[in-house]
C-alpha positions as CSV (number, residue, x, y, z in Angstrom):
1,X,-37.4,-11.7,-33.6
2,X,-39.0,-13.7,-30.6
3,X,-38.3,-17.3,-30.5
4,X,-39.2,-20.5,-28.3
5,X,-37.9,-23.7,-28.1
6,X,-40.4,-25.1,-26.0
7,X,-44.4,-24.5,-24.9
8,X,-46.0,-23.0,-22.0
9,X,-47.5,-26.4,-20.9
10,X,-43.4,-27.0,-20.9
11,X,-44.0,-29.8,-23.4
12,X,-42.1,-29.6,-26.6
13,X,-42.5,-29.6,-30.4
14,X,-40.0,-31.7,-32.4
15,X,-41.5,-32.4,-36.6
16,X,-44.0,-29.5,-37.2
17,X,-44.7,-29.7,-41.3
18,X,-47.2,-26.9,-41.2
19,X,-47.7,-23.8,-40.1
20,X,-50.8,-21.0,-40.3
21,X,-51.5,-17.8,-39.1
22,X,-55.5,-17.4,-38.1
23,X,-56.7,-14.1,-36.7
24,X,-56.6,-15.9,-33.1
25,X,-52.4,-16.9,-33.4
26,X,-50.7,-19.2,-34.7
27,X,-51.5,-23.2,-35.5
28,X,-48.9,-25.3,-36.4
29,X,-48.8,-29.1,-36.3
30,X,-46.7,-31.6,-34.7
31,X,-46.6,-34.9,-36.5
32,X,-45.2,-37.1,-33.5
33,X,-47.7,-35.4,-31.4
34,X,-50.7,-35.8,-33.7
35,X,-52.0,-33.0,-33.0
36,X,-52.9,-29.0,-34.1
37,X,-51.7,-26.7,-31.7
38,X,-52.9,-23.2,-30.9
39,X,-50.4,-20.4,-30.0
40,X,-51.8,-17.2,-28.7
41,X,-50.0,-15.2,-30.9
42,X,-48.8,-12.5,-28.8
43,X,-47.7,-14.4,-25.9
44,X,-47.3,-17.9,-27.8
45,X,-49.1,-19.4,-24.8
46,X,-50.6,-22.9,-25.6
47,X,-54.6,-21.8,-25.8
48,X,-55.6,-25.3,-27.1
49,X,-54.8,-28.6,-28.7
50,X,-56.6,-30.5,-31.2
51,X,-56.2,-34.1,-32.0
52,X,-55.2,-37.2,-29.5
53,X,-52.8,-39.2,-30.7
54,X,-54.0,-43.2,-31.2
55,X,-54.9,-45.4,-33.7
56,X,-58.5,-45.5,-32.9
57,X,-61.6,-43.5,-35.1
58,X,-60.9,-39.6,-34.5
59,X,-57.8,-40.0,-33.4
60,X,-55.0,-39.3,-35.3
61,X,-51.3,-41.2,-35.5
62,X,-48.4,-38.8,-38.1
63,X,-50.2,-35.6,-38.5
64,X,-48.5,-33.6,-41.4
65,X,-50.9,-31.1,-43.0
66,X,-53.9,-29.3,-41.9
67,X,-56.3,-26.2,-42.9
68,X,-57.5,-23.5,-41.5
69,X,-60.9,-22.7,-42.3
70,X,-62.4,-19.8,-40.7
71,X,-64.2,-21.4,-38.1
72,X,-62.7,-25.3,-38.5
73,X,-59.8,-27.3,-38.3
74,X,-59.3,-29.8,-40.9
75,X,-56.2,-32.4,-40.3
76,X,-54.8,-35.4,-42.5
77,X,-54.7,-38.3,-40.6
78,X,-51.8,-40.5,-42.4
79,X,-52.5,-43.8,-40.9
80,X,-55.7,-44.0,-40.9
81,X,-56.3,-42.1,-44.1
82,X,-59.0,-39.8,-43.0
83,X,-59.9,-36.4,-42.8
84,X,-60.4,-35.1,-38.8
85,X,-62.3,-31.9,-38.6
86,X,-62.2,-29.7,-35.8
87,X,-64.0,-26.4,-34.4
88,X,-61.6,-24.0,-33.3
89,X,-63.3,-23.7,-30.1
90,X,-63.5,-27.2,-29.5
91,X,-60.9,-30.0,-29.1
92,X,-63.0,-32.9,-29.4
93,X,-63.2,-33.9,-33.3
94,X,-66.8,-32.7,-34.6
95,X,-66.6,-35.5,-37.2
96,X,-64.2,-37.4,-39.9
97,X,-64.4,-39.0,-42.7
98,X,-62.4,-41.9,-44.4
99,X,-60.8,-41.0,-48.0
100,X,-62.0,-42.7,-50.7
101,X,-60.4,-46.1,-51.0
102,X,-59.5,-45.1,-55.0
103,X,-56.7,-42.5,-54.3
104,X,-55.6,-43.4,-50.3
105,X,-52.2,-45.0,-51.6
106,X,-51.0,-41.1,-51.7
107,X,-49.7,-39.4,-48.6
108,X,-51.4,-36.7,-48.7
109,X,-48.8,-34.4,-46.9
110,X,-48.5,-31.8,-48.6
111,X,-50.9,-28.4,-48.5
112,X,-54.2,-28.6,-49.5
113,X,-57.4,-26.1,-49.1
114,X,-61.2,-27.0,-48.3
115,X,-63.8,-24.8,-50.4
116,X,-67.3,-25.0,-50.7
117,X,-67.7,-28.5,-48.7
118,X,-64.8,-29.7,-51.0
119,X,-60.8,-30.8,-50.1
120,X,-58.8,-30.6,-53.0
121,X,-55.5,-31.9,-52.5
122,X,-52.5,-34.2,-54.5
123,X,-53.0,-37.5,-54.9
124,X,-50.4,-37.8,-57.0
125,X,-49.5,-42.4,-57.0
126,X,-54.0,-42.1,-58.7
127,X,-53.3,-41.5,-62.2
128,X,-53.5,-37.5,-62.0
129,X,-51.9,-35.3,-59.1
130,X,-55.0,-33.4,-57.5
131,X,-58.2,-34.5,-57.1
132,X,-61.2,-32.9,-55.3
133,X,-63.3,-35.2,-52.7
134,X,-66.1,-34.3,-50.8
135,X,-66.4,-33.7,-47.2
136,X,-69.3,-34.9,-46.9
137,X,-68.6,-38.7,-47.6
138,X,-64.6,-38.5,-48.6
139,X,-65.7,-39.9,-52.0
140,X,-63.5,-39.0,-54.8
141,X,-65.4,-36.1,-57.4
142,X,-62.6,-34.8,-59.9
143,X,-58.9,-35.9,-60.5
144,X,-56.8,-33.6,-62.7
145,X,-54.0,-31.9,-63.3
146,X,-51.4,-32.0,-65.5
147,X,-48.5,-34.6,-64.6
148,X,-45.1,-34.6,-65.0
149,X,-43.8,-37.3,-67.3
150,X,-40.2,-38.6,-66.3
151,X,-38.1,-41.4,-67.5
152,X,-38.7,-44.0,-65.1
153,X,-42.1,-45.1,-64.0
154,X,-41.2,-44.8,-60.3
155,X,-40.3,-41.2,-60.7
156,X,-43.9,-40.2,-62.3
157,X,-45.3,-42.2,-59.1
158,X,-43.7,-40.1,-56.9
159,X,-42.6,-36.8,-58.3
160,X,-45.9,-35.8,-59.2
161,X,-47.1,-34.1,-55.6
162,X,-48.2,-30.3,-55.5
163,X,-48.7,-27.7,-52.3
164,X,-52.6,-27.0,-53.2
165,X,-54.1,-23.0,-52.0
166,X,-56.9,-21.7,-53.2
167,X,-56.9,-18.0,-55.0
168,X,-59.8,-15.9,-55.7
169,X,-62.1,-19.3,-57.0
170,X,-59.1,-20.8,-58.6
171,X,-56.0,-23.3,-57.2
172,X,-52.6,-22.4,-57.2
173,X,-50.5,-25.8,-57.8
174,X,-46.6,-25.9,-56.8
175,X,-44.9,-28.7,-57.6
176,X,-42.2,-29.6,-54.5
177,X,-39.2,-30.8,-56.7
178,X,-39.7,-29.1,-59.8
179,X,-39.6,-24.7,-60.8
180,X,-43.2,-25.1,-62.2
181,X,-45.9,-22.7,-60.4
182,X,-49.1,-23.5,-62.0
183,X,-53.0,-22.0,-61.3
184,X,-55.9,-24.1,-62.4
185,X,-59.6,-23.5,-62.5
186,X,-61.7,-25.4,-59.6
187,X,-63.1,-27.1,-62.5
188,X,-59.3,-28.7,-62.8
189,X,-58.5,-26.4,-66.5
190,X,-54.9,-25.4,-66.7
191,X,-54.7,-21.6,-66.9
192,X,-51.4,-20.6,-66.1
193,X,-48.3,-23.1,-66.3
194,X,-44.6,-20.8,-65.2
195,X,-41.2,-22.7,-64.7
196,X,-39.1,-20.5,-62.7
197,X,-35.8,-22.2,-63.1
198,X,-34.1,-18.6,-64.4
199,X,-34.1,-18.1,-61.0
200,X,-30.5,-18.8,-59.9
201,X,-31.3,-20.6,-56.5
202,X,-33.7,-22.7,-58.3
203,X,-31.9,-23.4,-61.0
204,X,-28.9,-24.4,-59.2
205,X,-31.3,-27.3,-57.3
206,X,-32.3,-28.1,-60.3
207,X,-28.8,-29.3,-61.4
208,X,-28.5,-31.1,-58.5
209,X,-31.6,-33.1,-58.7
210,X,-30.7,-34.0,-62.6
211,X,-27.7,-35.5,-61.8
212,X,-29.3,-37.3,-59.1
213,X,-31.5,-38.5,-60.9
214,X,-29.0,-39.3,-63.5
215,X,-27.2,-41.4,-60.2
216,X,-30.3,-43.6,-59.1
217,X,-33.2,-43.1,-61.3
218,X,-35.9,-43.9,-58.0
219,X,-34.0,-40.8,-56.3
220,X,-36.3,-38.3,-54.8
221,X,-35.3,-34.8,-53.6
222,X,-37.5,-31.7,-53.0
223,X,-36.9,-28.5,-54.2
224,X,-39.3,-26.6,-51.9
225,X,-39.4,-27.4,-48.4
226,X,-42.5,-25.8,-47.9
227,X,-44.7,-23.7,-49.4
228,X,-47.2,-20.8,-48.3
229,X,-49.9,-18.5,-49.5
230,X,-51.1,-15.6,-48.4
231,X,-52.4,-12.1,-50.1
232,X,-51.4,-12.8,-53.4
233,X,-47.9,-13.5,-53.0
234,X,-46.5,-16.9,-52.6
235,X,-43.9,-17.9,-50.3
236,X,-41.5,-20.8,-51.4
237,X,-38.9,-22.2,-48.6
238,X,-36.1,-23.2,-51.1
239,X,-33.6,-25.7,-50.6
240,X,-30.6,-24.9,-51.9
241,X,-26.9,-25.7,-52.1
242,X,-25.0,-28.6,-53.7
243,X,-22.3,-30.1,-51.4
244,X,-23.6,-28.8,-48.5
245,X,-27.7,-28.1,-48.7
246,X,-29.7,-26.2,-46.7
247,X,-33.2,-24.5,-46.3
248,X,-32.8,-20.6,-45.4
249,X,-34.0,-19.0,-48.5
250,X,-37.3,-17.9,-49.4
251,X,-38.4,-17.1,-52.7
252,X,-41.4,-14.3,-52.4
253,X,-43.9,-14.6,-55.5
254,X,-46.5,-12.3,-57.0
255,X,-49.6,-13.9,-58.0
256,X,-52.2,-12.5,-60.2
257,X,-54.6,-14.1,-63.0
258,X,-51.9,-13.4,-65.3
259,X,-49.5,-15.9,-63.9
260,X,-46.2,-15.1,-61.1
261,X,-44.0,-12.5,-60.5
262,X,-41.0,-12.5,-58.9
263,X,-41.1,-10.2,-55.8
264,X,-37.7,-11.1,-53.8
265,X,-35.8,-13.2,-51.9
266,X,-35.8,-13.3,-47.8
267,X,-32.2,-14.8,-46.3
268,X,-32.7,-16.7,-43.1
269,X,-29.9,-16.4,-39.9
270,X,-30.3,-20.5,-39.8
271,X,-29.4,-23.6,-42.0
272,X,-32.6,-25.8,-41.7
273,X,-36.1,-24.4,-41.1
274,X,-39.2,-26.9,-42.0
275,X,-41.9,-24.9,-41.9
276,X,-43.0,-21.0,-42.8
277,X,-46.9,-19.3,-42.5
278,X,-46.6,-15.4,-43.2
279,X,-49.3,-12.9,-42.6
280,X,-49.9,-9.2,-44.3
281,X,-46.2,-9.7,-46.0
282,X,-45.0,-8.5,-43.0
283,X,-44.7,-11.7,-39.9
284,X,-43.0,-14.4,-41.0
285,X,-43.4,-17.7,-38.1
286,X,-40.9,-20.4,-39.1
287,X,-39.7,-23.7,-37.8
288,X,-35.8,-24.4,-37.5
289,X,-35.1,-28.5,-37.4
290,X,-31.6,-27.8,-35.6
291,X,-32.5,-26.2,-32.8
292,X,-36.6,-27.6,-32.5
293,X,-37.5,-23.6,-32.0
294,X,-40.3,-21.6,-33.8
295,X,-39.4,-18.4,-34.8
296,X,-41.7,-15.1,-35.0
297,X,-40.1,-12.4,-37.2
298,X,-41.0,-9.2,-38.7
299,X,-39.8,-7.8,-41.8
């Protein structure tokens, strides 16, 4: 395992929500930062930045989620609402785009994938929880999905968001507080709906968040901390624990047309890591929020 706690530019990294691993290293955000930054991934030398941080067009204030294309960079700007695309090999912004005004009340901070000129992503405070919007303008083309329907209208505002990857010109959905893996067609059809709550970790978070829920009905908790996809199998950073939770297990999927398969589960030496990317089922990178350090393991 190789580990740093701080970059080669000897500046440091304190809320990274998302992670990827590109064929030139590793990406990962840093939301107080607002930017993307590149890792080589041997050394984990700094080899660029993308994104300034301000409040102006192109620039980006709480940067959460991004995607890797392979040649771009696309990151969600929260304040502003807009869509920042980069080229790796540039870290000036080559454009943005504003989302459209219908669905900008959502976040937008979870994972989402680009395809074919087109961001689908969870939207989920618009009626449906994904939509698809075009990069071109940011205007809205699809919403769909199927939503979860809970007892209290606040909860179906805000329990509705799913991580979004794409998967052989289909979109694997996960919800991030309930055991429901689903893969729809780009054309928004359901075609494969699993609830994984036989497995034991999940289904003791579950419990939990029932009788939370049970407690104070507006209550939110997550059930996946993050989420990550990568040659067909899915990787689902758990949280787990009643009394005392924490996030050091992950829950290695399966996926094929036919729906997901339990693969195993990974145990982590920590108690709180934020944010996974794995490559070839074999490198895991992973942030831990105690000790602000990104991890680099092989398994």
């Amino acid at each position: 395992m190789n580990s740093i706690s701080y970059l080669s530019d000897s500046t440091f990294v304190s809320k990274v929500y998302d992670i990827s691993i590109g064929p030139e290293g590793i990406y990962l955000s840093d939301y107080v930062r607002g930017q993307v930054i590149a890792l080589d991934g041997e050394t984990y030398d700094v080899r660029r930045t993308y994104g300034v941080p301000g409040e102006g067009p192109g620039e980006i204030q709480g940067l959460s989620a991004f995607y890797l294309s392979s040649d771009s960079i696309y990151a969600i700007n929260q304040a502003r609402k807009e869509v920042v695309i980069f080229h790796k090999n540039s870290s000036i912004p080559k454009r943005w785009f504003s989302i459209d005004r219908s669905i900008s009340s959502s976040e937008f901070d979870l994972s989402f994938f680009v395809e074919d000129e087109v961001v689908f992503a969870s939207a989920p405070k618009n009626g449906a929880p994904l939509v698809s919007v075009k990069v071109s303008d940011g205007l809205l083309l699809k919403k769909f999905g199927k939503e979860f329907k809970y007892g209290h209208p606040t909860q179906n505002l805000i329990r509705n968001g799913r991580h979004l990857f794409g998967f052989e010109n289909k979109i694997i959905s996960v919800s991030d507080n309930m055991p429901v893996l689903e893969i729809y067609s780009n054309q928004g059809e359901l075609l494969v709906s699993d609830d994984i709550s036989d497995n034991c970790d999940v289904n003791e978070r579950l419990e939990f968040i029932k009788d939370q829920n049970d407690i104070a009905p507006n209550s939110y908790y997550n059930m996946f901390r993050d989420v990550y996809y990568d040659d067909q199998k899915l990787y689902l950073l758990t949280i787990s624990g009643r009394d005392k939770p924490r996030v050091n297990k992950i829950l290695v999927y399966q996926v094929d047309d036919n729906g997901f398969t339990y693969d195993r589960t990974l145990q982590l030496p920590g108690i709180w890591y934020t944010a996974l990317a794995c490559h070839n089922d074999s490198q895991l990178v992973i942030f831990e929020n105690g000790t602000e350090s990104l991890h680099d393991f092989n398994f």
